[in-house]
VEXDREN-2710 file (C-alpha; in Angstrom, 1 decimal):
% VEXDREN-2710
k/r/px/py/pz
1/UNK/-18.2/15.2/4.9
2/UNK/-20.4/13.2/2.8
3/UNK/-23.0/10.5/3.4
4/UNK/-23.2/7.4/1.0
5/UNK/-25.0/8.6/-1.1
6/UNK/-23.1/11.7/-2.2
7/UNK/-25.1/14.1/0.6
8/UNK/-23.5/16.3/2.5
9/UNK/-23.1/15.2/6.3
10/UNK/-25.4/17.8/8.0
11/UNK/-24.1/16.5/11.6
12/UNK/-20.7/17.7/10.1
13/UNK/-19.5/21.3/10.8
14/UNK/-21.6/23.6/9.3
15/UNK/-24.3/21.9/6.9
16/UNK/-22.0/19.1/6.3
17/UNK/-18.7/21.6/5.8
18/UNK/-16.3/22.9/7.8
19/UNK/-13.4/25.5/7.1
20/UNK/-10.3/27.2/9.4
21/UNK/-7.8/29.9/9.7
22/UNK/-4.7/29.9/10.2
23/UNK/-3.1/32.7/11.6
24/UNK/0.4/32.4/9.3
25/UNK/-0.5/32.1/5.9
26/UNK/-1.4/29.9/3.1
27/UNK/-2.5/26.3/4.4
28/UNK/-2.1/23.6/2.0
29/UNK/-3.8/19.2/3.3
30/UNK/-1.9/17.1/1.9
31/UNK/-2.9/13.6/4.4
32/UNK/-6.2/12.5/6.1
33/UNK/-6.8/9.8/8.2
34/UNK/-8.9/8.2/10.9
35/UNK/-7.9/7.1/14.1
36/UNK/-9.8/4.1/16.1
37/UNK/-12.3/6.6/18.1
38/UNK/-12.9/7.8/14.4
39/UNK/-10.9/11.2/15.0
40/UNK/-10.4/13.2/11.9
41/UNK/-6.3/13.5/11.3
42/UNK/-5.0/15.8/8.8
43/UNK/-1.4/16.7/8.1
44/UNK/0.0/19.0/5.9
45/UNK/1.7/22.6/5.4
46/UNK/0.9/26.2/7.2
47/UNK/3.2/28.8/5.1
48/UNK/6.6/26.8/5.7
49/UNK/5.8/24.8/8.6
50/UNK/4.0/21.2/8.8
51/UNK/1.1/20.7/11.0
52/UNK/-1.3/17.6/12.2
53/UNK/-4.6/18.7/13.2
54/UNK/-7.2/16.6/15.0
55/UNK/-11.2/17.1/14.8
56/UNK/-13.9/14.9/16.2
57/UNK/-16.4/12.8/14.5
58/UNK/-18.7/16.2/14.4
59/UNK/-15.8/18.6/13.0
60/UNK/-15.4/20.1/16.3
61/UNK/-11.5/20.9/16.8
62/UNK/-10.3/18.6/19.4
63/UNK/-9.0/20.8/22.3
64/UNK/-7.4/17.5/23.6
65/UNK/-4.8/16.9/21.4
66/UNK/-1.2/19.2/21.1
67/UNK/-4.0/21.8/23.7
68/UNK/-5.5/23.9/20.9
69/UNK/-5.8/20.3/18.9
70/UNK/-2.7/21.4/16.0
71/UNK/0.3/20.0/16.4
72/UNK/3.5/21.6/15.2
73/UNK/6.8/21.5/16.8
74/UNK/9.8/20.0/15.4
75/UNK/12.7/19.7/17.5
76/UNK/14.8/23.0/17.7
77/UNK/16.6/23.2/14.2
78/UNK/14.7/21.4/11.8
79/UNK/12.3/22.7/9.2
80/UNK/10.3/21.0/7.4
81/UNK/6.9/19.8/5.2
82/UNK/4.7/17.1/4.9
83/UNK/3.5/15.4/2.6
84/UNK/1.9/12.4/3.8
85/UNK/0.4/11.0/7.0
86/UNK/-0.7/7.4/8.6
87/UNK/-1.9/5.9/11.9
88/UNK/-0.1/3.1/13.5
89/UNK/-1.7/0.6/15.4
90/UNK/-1.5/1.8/18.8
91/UNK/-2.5/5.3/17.6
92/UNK/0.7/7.1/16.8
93/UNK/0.3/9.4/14.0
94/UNK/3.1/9.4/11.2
95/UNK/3.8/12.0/9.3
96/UNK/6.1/12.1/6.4
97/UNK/8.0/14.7/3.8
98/UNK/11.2/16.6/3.8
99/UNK/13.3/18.6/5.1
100/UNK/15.7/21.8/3.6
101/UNK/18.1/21.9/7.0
102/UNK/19.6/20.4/5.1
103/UNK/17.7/18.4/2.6
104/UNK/16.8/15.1/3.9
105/UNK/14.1/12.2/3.5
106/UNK/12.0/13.6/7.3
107/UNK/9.6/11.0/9.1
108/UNK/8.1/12.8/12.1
109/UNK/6.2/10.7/14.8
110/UNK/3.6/12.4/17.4
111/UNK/1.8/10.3/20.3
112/UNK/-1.8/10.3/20.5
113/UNK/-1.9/13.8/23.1
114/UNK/0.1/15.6/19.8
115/UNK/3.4/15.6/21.8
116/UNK/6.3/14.3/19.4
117/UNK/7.3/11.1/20.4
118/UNK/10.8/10.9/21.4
119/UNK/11.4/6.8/21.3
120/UNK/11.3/7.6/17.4
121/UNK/14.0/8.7/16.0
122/UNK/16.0/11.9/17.0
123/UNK/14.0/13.6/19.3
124/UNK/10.7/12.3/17.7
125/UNK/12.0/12.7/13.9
126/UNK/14.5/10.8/11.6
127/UNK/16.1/13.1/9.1
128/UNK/18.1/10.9/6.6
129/UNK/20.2/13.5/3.7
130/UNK/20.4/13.6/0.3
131/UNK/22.5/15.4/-1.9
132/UNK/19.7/17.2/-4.3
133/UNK/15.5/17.5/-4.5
134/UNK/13.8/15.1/-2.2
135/UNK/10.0/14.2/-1.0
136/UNK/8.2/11.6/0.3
137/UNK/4.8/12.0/-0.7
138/UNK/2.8/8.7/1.4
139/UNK/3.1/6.3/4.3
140/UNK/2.1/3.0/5.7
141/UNK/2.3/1.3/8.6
142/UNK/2.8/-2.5/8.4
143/UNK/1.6/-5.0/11.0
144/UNK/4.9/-5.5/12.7
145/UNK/5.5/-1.9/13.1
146/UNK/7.8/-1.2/10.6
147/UNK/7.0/2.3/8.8
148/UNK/7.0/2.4/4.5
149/UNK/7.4/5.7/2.7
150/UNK/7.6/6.2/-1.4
151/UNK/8.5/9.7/-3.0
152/UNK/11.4/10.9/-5.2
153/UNK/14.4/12.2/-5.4
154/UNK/16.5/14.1/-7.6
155/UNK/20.1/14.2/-7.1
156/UNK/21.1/16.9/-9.7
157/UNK/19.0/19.7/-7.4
158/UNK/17.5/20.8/-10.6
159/UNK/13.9/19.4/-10.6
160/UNK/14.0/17.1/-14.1
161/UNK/16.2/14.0/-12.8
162/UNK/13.7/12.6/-10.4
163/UNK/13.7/8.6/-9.3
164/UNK/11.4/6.6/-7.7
165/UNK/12.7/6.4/-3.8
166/UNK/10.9/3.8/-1.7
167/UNK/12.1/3.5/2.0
168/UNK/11.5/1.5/5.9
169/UNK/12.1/2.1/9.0
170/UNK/11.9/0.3/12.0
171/UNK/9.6/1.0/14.7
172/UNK/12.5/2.8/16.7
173/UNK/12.5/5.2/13.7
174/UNK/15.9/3.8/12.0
175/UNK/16.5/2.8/8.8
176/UNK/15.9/-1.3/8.4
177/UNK/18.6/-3.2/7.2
178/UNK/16.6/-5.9/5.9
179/UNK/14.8/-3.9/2.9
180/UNK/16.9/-3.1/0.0
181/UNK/20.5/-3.7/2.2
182/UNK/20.2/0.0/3.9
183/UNK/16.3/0.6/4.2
184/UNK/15.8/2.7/1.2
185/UNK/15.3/1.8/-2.2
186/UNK/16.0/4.1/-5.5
187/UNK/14.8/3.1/-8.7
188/UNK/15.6/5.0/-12.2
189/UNK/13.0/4.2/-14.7
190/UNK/13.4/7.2/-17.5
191/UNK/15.8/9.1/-15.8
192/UNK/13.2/12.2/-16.0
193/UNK/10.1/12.5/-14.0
194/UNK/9.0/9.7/-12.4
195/UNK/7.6/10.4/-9.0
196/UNK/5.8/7.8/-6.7
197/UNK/2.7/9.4/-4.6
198/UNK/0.9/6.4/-3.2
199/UNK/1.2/3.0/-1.3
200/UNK/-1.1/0.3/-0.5
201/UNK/0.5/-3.0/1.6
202/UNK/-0.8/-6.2/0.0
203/UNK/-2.2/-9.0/2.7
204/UNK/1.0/-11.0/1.6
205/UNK/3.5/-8.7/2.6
206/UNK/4.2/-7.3/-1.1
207/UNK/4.3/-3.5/-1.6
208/UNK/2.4/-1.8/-4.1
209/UNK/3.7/1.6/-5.2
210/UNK/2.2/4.1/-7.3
211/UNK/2.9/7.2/-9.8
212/UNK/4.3/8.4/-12.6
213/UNK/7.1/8.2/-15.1
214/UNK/7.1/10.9/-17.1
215/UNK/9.6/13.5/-19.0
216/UNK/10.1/17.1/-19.1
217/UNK/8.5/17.5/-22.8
218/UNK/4.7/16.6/-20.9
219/UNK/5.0/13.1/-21.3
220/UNK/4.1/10.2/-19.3
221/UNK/2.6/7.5/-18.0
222/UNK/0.9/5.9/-14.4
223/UNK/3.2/3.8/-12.6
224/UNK/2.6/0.6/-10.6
225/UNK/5.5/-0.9/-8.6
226/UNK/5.4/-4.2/-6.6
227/UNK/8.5/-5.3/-4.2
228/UNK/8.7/-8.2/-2.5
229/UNK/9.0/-7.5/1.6
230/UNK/12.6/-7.7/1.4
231/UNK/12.5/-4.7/-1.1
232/UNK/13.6/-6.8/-4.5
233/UNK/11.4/-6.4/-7.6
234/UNK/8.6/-8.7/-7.7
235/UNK/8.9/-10.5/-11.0
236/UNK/5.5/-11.9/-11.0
237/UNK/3.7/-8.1/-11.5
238/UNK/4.4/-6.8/-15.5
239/UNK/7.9/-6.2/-16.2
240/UNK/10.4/-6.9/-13.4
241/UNK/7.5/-5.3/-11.1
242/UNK/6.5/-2.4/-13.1
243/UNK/3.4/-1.8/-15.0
244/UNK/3.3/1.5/-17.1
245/UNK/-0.7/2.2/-18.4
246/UNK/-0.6/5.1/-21.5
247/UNK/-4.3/6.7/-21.7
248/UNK/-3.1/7.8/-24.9
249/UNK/-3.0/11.3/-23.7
250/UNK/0.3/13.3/-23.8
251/UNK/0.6/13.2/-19.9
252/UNK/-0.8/10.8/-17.2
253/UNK/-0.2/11.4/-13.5
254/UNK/-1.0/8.6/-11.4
255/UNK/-2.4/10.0/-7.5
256/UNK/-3.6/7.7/-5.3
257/UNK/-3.8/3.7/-5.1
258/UNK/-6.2/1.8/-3.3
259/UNK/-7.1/-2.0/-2.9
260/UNK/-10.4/-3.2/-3.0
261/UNK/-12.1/-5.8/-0.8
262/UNK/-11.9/-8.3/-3.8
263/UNK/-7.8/-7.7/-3.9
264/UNK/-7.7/-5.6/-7.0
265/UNK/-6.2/-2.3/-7.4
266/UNK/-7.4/1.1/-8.6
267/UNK/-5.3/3.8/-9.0
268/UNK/-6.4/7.1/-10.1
269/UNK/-5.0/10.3/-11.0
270/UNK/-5.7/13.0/-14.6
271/UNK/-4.5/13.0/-18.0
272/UNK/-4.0/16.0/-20.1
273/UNK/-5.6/15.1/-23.4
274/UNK/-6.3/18.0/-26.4
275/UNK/-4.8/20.7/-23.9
276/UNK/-7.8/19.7/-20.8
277/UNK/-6.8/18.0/-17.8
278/UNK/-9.1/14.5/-17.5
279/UNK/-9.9/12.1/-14.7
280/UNK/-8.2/8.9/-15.2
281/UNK/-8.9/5.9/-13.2
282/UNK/-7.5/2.8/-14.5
283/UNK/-7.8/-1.0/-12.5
284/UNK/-5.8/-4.1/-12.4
285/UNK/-5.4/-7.7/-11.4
286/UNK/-3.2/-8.8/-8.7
287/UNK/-2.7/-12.3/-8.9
288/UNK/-4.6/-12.2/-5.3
289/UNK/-8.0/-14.2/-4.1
290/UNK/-10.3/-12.7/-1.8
291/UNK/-9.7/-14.1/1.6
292/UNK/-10.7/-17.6/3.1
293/UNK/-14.5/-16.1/4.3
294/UNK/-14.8/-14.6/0.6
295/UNK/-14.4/-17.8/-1.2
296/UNK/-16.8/-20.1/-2.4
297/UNK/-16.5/-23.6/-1.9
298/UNK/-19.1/-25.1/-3.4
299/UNK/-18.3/-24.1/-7.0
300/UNK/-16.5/-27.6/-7.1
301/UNK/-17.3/-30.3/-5.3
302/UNK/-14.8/-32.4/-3.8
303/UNK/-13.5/-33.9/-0.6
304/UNK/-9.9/-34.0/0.7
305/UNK/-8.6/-36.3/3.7
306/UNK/-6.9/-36.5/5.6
307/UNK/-6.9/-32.8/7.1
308/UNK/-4.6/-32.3/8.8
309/UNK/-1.7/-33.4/7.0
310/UNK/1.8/-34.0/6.5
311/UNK/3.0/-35.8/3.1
312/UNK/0.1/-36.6/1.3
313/UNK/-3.9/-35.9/0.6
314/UNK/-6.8/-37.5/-1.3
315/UNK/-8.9/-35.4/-3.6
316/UNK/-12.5/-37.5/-4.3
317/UNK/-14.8/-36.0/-6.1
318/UNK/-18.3/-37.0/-8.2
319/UNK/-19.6/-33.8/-10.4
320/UNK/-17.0/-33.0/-12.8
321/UNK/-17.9/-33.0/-16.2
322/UNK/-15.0/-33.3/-17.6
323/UNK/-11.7/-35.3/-16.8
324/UNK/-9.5/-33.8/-14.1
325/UNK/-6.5/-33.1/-15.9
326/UNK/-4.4/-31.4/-13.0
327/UNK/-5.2/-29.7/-9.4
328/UNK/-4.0/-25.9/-8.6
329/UNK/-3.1/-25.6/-4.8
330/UNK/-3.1/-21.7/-3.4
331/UNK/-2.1/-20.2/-0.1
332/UNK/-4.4/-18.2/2.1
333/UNK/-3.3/-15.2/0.0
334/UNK/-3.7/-16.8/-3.1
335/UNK/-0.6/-17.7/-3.9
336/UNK/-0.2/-20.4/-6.7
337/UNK/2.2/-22.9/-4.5
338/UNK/1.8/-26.1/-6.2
339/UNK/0.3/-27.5/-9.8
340/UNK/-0.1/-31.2/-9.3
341/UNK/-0.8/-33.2/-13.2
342/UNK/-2.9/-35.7/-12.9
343/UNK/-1.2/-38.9/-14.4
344/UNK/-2.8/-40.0/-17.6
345/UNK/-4.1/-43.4/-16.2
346/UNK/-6.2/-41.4/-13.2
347/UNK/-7.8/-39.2/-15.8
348/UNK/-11.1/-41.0/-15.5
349/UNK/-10.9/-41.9/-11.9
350/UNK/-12.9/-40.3/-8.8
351/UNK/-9.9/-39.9/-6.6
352/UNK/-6.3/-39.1/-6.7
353/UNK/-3.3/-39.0/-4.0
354/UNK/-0.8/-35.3/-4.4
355/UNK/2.1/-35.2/-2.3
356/UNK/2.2/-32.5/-0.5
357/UNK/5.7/-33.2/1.6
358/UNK/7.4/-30.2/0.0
359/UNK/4.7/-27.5/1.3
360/UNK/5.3/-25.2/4.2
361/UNK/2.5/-25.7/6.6
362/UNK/-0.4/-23.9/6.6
363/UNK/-3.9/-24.0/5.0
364/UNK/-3.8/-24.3/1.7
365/UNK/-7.0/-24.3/-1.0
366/UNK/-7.7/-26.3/-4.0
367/UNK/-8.9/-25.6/-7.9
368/UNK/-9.7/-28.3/-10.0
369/UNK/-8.8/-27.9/-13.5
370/UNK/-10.2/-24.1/-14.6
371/UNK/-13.1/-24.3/-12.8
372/UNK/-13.8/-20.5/-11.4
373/UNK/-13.4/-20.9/-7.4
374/UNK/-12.2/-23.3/-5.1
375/UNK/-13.1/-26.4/-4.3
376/UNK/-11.9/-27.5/-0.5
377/UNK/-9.5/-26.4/1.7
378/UNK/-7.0/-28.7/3.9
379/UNK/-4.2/-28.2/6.4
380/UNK/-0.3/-29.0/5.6
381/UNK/1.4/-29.7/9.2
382/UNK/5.0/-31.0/10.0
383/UNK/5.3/-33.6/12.1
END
């Protein structure tokens, strides 16, 4: 474990480190995570079984969880690995990959003592089959419960047809009807290699995908998917929801997705360039703000009245420099909703009226012409 500044932890383990055996064989992470008493998970694979071990904050195994604090029962008949792991919000830890009994997308759910938790699922796991290669590779939890997984699959069982596979489940561990008609989504973008590794759920609901597309001649590209909640393409992100990003080597890998504070995205993964594997780390826009304590008001000043309300506002205001040729209204998420033109007799004016009848309600902020920021928020109710 590391400090901030790049030091090793010395109240971790040993001098900051910590290392253990495992009695069966190779032992291969793939998932950490923290739980709300800032437990150390990690999930991954001992020799052909999946595990989930649990440390506390010092590195110390914790004795507490599954007794010897690893976890790895599956019910009687299933074998499996794991690939990815998450934290739900009343501590549950999820743990997902796949299974070969037969092959089959596996999502395995454990209680907080390390016991598999049997309201999920079959018997604490929900094994969904698929003719060919499949993984899942990450997980999220959303706020309602609902669990979101993203790997690959390749139907042929021959390793150079994979798809992107994105799926949900419902808290009870079934497949939800309301994303993508069945719960799983498969998306063919070369027909090759394209694999999806990574997940990040936007504050709107969207999720953000991430990966690869690639071929079997060492060529490709990162990936970045966004779907709507209901599991469509979102049409406002690149092309039909995709964004491909070539570092103009002759194979980029895409890893691991993140969003930062200020709602942008960085994914990063390696690039093979002149035969030498390369760290790539690449950035993009969203289309989001920051949220309502991030933004600043006073870039603009104006006024709007009244607040709240229902079919119409006011916007007065006395330093712009220029004339206020039309008003951009946003959603708490940043969400253009509205573009209101100012009519060409108000140009000059100090004040203007914008119906605002046709609004869901909600608070809603304001951006005069291009100015960077926001100049006031209001509230849209329905009477």
């Amino acid at each position: 474990r590391l400090l901030s500044n790049g030091a090793l932890d010395t109240g971790f383990g040993i001098n900051g480190m910590k290392t253990f055996n495992f009695s069966g064989g190779g032992c291969h992470p793939y998932g950490v995570s923290l739980d709300a008493s800032g437990r150390i998970l990690i999930g991954g694979n001992e020799s052909n079984n999946l595990f989930v071990l649990r440390l506390l904050s010092d590195g110390s195994i914790d004795s507490t969880f599954s007794g010897d604090g690893i976890a790895v029962d599956l019910p009687s008949g299933i074998f499996g690995l794991a690939f990815g792991l998450c934290i739900d919000n009343v501590g549950r830890i999820i743990t997902v990959g796949y299974s070969f009994s037969p092959f089959s997308y596996m999502i395995a759910r454990y209680d907080s003592t390390g016991a598999l938790d049997t309201t999920f699922g079959q018997g604490g796991v929900t094994l969904i089959p698929k003719t060919g290669l499949v993984g899942l590779y990450d997980c999220k939890v959303q706020p309602d419960g609902k669990i979101v997984a993203c790997g690959s699959f390749d139907d042929t069982g021959g390793g150079s047809n994979h798809e992107f596979v994105i799926l949900r489940l419902n808290d009870n561990g079934m497949p939800d009807s309301t994303f993508a008609g069945d719960g799983v989504l498969e998306v063919p973008v070369s027909n090759d290699r394209d694999i999806l590794q990574s997940i990040i759920l936007q504050p709107d609901g969207k999720i953000m995908v991430a990966g690869y597309v690639g071929n079997n001649t060492m060529a490709g590209d990162f990936a970045l998917l966004r779907l709507n909640s209901d599991g469509s393409f979102d049409n406002s992100f690149g092309s039909n929801g995709l964004v491909l990003t070539d570092f103009g080597g002759s194979m980029d890998i895409g890893s691991m997705v993140v969003l930062q504070p200020d709602l942008k995205v960085v994914l990063c993964g390696w690039s093979l360039q002149n035969n030498k594997w390369n760290m790539a780390i690449a950035r993009y826009h969203t289309g989001l703000f920051t949220n309502a304590n991030d933004i600043d008001y006073k870039t603009v000043e104006c006024s709007v009245f009244p607040s709240p309300a229902n079919n119409e506002i006011w916007i007065e205001w006395d330093r712009l420099t220029q004339p206020l040729e039309f008003v951009s209204i946003f959603d708490v998420y940043g969400k253009l909703t509205k573009i209101f033109y100012t009519p060409y007799n108000n140009l000059y004016q100090k004040s203007v009226s914008v119906h605002i009848g046709d609004l869901p309600s909600g608070i809603y902020y304001l951006k005069l012409n291009n100015h960077q920021g926001l100049g006031a928020k209001f509230v849209k109710i329905d009477q």
